[in-house]
LUMLUMMAR-738434 format. One record per atom (N, C-alpha, C, CB): residue number from 1; chain; atom name; z, x, y. Coordinates in Angstrom, 3 decimals, padded with zeros to 6 digits, m for minus. Each point is the difference from the previous one (the first is absolute). Glycine has a CB too. Layout:
REM LUMLUMMAR-738434
REC   n chain atom        z        x        y
REC NUM     A   CA        Z        X        Y
...
END
This chain:
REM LUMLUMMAR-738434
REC   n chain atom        z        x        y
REC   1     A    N m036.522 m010.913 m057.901
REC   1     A   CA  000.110 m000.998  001.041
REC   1     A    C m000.234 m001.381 m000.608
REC   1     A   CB m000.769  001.664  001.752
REC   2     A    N  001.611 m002.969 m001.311
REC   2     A   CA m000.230 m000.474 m000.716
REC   2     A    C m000.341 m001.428  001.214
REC   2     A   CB  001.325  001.626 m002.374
REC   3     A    N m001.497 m002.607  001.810
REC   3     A   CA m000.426 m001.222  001.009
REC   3     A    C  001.542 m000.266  000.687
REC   3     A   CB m002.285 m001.361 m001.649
REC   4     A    N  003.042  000.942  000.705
REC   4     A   CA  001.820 m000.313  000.499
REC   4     A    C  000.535  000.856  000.746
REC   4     A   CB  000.594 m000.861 m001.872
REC   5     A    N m001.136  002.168  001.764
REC   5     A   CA  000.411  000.716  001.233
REC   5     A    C m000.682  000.290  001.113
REC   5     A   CB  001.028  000.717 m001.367
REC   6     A    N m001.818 m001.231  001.597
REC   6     A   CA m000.851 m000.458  001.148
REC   6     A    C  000.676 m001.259  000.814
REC   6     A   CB m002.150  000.825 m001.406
REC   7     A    N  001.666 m001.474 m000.073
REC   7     A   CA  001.147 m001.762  000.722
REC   7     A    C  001.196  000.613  001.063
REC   7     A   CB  000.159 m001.739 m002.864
REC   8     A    N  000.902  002.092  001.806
REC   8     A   CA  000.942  000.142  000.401
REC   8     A    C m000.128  000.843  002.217
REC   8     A   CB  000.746  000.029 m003.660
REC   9     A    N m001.558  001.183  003.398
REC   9     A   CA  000.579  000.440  001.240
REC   9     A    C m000.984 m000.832  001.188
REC   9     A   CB  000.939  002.643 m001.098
REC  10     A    N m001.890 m003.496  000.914
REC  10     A   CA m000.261 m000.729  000.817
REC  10     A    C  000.970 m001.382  000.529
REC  10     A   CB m002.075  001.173 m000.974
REC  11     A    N  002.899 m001.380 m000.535
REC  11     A   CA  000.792 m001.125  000.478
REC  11     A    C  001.039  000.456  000.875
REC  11     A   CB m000.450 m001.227 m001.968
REC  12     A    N  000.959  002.399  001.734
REC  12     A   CA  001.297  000.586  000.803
REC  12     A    C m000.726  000.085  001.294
REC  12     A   CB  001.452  001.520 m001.850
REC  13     A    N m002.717 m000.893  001.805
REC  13     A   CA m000.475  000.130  001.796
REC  13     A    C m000.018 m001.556  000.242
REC  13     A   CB m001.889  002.423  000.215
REC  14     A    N  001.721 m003.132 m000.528
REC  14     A   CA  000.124 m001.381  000.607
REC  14     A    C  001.596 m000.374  000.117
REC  14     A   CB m002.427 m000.764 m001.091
REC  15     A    N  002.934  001.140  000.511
REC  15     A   CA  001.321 m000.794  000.267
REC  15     A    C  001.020  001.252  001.103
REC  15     A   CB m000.115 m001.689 m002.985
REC  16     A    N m000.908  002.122  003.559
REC  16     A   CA  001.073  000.951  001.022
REC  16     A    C  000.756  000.870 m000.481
REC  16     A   CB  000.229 m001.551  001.198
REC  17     A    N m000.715  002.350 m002.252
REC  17     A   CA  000.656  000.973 m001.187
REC  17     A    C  000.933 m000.375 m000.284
REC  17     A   CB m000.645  001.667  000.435
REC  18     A    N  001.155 m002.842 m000.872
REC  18     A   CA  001.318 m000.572 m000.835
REC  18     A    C m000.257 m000.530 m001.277
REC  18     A   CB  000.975 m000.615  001.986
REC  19     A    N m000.778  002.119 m002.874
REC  19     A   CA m000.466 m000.099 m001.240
REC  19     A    C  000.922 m001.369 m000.787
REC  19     A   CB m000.741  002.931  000.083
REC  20     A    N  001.920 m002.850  000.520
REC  20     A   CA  001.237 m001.511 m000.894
REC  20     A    C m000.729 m001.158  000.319
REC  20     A   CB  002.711  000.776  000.478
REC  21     A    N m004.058 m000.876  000.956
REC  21     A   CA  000.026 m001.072  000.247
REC  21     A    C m001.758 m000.678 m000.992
REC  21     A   CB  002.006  000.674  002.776
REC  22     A    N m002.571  000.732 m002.657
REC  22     A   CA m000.640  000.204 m000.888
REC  22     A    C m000.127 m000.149 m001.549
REC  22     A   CB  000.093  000.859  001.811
REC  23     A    N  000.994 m000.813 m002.002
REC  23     A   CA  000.659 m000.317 m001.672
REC  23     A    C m000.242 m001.041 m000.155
REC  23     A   CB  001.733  001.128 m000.266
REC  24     A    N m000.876 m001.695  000.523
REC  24     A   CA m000.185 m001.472  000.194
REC  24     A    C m000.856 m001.029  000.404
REC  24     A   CB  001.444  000.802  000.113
REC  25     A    N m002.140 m000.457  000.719
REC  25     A   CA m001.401 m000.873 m000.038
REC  25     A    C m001.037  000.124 m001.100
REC  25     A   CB  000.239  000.189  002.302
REC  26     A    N m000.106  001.412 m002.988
REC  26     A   CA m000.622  000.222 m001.457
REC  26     A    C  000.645 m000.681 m001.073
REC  26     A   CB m000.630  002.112  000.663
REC  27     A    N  002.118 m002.470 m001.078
REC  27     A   CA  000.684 m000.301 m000.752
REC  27     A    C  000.014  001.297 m001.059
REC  27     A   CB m000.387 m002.586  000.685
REC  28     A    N  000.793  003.881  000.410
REC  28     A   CA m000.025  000.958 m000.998
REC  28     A    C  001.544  000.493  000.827
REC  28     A   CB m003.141  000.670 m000.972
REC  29     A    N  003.882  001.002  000.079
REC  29     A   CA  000.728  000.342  000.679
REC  29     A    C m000.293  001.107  000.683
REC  29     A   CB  001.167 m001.107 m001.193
REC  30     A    N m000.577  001.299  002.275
REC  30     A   CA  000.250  001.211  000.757
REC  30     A    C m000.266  001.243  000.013
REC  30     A   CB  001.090 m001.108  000.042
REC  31     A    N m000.298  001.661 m001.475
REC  31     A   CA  000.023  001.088 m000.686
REC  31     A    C m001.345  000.049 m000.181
REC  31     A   CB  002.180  000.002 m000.965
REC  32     A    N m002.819 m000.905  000.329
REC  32     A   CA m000.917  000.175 m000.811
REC  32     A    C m001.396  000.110  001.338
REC  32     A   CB  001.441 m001.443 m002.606
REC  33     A    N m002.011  001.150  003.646
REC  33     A   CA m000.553  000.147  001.326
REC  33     A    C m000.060  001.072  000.153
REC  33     A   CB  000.594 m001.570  000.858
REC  34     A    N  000.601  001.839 m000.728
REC  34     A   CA  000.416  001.654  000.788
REC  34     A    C m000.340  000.978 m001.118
REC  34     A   CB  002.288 m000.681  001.605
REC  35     A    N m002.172  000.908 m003.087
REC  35     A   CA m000.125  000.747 m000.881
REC  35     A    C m001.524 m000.036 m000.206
REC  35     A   CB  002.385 m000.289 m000.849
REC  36     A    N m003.374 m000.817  001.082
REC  36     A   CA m001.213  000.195 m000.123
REC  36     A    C m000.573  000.824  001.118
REC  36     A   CB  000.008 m001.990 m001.275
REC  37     A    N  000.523  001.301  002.603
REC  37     A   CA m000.740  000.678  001.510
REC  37     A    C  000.054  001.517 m000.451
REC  37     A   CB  001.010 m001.805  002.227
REC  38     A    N m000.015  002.190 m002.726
REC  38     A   CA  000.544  001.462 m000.447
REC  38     A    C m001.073  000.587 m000.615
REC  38     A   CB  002.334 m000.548 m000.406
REC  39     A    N m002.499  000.164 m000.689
REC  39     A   CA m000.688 m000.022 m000.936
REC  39     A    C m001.407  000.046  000.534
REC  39     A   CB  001.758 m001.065 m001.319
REC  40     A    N m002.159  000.813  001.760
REC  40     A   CA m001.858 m000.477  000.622
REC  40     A    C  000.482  001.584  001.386
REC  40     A   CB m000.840 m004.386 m000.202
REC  41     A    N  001.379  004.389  000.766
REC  41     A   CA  000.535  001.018  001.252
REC  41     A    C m000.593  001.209 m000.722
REC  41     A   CB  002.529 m001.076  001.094
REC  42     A    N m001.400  000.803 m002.332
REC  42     A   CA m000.440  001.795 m001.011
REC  42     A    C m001.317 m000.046 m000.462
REC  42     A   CB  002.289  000.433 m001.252
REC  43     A    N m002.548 m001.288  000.801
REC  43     A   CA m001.811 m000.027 m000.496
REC  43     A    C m000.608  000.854  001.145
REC  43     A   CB m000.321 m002.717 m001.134
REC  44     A    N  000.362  001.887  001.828
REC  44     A   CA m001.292  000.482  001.419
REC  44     A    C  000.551  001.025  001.293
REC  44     A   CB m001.098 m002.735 m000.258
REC  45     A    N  002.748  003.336 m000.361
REC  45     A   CA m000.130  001.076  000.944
REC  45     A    C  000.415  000.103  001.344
REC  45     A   CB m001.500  000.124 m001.266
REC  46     A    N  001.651 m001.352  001.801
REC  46     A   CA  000.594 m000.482  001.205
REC  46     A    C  000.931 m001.034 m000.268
REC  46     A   CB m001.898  000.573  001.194
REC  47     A    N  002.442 m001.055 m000.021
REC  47     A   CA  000.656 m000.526  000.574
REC  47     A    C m000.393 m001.538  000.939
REC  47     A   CB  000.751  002.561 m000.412
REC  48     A    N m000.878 m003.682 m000.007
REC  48     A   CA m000.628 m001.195  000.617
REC  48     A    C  001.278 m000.208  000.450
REC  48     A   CB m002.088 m000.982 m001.310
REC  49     A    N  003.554  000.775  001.444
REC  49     A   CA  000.770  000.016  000.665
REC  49     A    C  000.789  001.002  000.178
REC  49     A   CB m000.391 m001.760 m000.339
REC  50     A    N  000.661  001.562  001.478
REC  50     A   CA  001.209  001.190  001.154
REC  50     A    C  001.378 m000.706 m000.796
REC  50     A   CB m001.360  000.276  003.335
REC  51     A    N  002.313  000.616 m003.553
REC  51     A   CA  001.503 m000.575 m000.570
REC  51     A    C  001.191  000.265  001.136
REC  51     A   CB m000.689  000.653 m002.705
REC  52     A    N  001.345 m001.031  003.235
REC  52     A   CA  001.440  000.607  000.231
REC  52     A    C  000.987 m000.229 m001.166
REC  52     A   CB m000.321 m000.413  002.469
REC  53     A    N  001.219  001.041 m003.042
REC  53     A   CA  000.553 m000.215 m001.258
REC  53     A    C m000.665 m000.613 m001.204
REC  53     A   CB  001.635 m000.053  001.421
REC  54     A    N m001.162 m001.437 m002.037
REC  54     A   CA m000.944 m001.024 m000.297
REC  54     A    C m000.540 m000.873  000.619
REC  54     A   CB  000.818  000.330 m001.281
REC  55     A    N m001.100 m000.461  002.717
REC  55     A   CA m000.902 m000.872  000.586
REC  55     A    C m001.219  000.381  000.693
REC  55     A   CB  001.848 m001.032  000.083
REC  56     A    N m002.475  000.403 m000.526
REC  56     A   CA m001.911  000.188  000.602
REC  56     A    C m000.097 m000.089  001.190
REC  56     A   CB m001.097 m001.046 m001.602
REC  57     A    N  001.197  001.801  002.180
REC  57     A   CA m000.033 m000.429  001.814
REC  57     A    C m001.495  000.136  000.781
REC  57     A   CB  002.623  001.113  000.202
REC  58     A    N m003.941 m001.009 m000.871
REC  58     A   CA m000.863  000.121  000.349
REC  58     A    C m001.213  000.020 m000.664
REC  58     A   CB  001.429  000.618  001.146
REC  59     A    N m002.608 m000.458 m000.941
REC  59     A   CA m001.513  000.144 m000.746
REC  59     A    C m000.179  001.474  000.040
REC  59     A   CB m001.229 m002.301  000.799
REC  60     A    N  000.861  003.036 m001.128
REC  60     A   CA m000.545  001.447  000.035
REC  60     A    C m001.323 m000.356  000.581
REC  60     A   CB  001.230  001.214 m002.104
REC  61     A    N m002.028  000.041  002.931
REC  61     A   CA m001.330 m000.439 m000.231
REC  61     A    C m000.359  000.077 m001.129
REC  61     A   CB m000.502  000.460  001.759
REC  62     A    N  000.384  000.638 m003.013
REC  62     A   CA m000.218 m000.131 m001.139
REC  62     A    C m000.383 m001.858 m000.418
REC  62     A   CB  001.668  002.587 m000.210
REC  63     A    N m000.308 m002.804  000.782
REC  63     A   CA  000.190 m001.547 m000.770
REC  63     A    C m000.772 m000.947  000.903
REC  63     A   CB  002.537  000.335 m001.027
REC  64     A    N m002.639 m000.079  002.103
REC  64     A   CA m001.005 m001.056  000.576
REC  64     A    C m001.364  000.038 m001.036
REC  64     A   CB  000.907  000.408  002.786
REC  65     A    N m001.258  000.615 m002.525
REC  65     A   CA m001.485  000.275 m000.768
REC  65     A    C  000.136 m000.651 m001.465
REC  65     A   CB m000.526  002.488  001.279
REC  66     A    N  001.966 m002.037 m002.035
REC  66     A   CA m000.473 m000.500 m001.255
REC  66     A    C  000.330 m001.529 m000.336
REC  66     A   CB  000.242  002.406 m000.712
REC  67     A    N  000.770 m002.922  001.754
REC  67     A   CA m000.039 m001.616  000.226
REC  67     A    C m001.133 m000.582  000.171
REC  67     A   CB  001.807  000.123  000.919
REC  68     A    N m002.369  000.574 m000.058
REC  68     A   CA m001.907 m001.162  000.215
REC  68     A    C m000.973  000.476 m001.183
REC  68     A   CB m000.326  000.042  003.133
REC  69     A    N  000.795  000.651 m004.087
REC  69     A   CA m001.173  000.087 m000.889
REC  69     A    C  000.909 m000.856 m001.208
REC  69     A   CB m001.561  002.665  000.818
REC  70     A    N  002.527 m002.358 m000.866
REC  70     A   CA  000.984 m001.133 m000.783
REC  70     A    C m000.432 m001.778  000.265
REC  70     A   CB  002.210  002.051  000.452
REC  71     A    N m001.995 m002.095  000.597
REC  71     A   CA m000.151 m001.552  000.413
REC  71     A    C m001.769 m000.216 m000.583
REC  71     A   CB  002.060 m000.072  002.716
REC  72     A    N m002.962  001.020 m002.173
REC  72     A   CA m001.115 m000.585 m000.571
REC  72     A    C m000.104 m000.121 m001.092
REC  72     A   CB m000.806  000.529  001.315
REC  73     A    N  001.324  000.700 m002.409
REC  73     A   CA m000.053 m000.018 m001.484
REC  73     A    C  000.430 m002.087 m000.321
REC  73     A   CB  001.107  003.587 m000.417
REC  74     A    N  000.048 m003.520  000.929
REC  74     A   CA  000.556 m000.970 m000.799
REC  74     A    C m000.808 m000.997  000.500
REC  74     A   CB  002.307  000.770 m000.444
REC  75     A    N m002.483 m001.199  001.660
REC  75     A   CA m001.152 m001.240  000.612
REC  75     A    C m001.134  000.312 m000.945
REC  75     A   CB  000.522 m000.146  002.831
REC  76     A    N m001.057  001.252 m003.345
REC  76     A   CA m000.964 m000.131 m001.069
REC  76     A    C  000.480 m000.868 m001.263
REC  76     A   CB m000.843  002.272  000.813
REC  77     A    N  001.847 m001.747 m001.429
REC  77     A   CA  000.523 m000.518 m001.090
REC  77     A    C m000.066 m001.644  000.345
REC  77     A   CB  001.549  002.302 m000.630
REC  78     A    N m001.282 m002.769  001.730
REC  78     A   CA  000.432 m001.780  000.293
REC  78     A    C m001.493 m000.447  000.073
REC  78     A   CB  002.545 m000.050  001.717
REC  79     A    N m003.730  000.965 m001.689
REC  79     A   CA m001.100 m000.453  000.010
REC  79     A    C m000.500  000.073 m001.898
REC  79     A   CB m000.356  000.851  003.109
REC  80     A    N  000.487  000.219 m003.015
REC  80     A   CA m000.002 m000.500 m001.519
REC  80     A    C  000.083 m001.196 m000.708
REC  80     A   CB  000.723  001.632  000.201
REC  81     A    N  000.470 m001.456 m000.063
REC  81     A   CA  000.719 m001.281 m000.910
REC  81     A    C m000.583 m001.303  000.588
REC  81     A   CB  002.438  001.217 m000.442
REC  82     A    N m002.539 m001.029  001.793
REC  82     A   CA m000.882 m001.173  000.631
REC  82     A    C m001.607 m000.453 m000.842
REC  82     A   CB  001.234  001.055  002.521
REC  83     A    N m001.872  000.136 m002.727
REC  83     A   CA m001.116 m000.198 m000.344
REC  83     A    C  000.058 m000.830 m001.825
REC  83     A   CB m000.768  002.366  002.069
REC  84     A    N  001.503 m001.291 m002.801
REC  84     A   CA  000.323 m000.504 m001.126
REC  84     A    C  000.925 m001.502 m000.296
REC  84     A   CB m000.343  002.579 m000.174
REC  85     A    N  000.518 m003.009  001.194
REC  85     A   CA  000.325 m001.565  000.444
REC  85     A    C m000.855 m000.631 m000.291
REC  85     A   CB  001.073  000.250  001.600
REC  86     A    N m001.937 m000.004 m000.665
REC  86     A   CA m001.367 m000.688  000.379
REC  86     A    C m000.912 m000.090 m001.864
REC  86     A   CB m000.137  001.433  003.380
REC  87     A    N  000.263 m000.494 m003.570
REC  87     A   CA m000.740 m000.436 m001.338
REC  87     A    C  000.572  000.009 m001.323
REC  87     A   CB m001.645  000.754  001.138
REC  88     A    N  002.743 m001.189 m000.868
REC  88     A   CA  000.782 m000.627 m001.222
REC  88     A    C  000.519 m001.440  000.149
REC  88     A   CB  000.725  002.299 m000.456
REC  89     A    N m001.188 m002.831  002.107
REC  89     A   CA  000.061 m001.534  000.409
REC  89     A    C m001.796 m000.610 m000.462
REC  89     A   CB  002.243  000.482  002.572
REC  90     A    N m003.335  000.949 m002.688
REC  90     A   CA m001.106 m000.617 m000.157
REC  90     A    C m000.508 m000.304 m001.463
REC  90     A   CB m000.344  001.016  002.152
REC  91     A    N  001.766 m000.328 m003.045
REC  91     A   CA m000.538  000.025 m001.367
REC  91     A    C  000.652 m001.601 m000.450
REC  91     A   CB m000.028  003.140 m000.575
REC  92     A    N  001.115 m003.505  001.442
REC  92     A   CA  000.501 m001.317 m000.712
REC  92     A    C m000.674 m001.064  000.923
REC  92     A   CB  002.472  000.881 m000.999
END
């Protein structure tokens, strides 16, 4: 599991599962979204999105659950880096 694939399926739940629209606000491609979500899906065994063909048409519960532990992971990470801000503005 990795952090980018966390990113990634929280950004698609924000953008109304439109992984193209999603791409693009990352400045990443498509392919590459969808091949990770995949990818992180097989890790853990489930399913964080429902598909019809290739389109995401929904959250799983699975995926609710692992979206809110996703979103906190990463709000940790923005604290982090927050903190390590803070004292690399106190060393100069």
């Amino acid at each position: 599991m990795k952090l980018q694939q966390l990113r990634y399926i929280s950004e698609v739940a924000k953008h109304s599962l439109n992984v193209s629209a999603t791409a693009q606000s990352l400045y990443t491609s498509q392919p590459g979204i969808s091949k990770q979500i995949r990818m992180l899906e097989d890790e853990l065994g489930v399913e964080v999105f429902e598909r019809s063909g290739k389109h995401l048409v929904r959250i799983t519960p699975a995926g609710e659950a692992i979206l809110k532990t996703a979103d906190e992971i990463l709000r940790k990470c923005e604290s982090i880096k927050q903190v390590a801000q803070e004292f690399s503005d106190e060393r100069k």
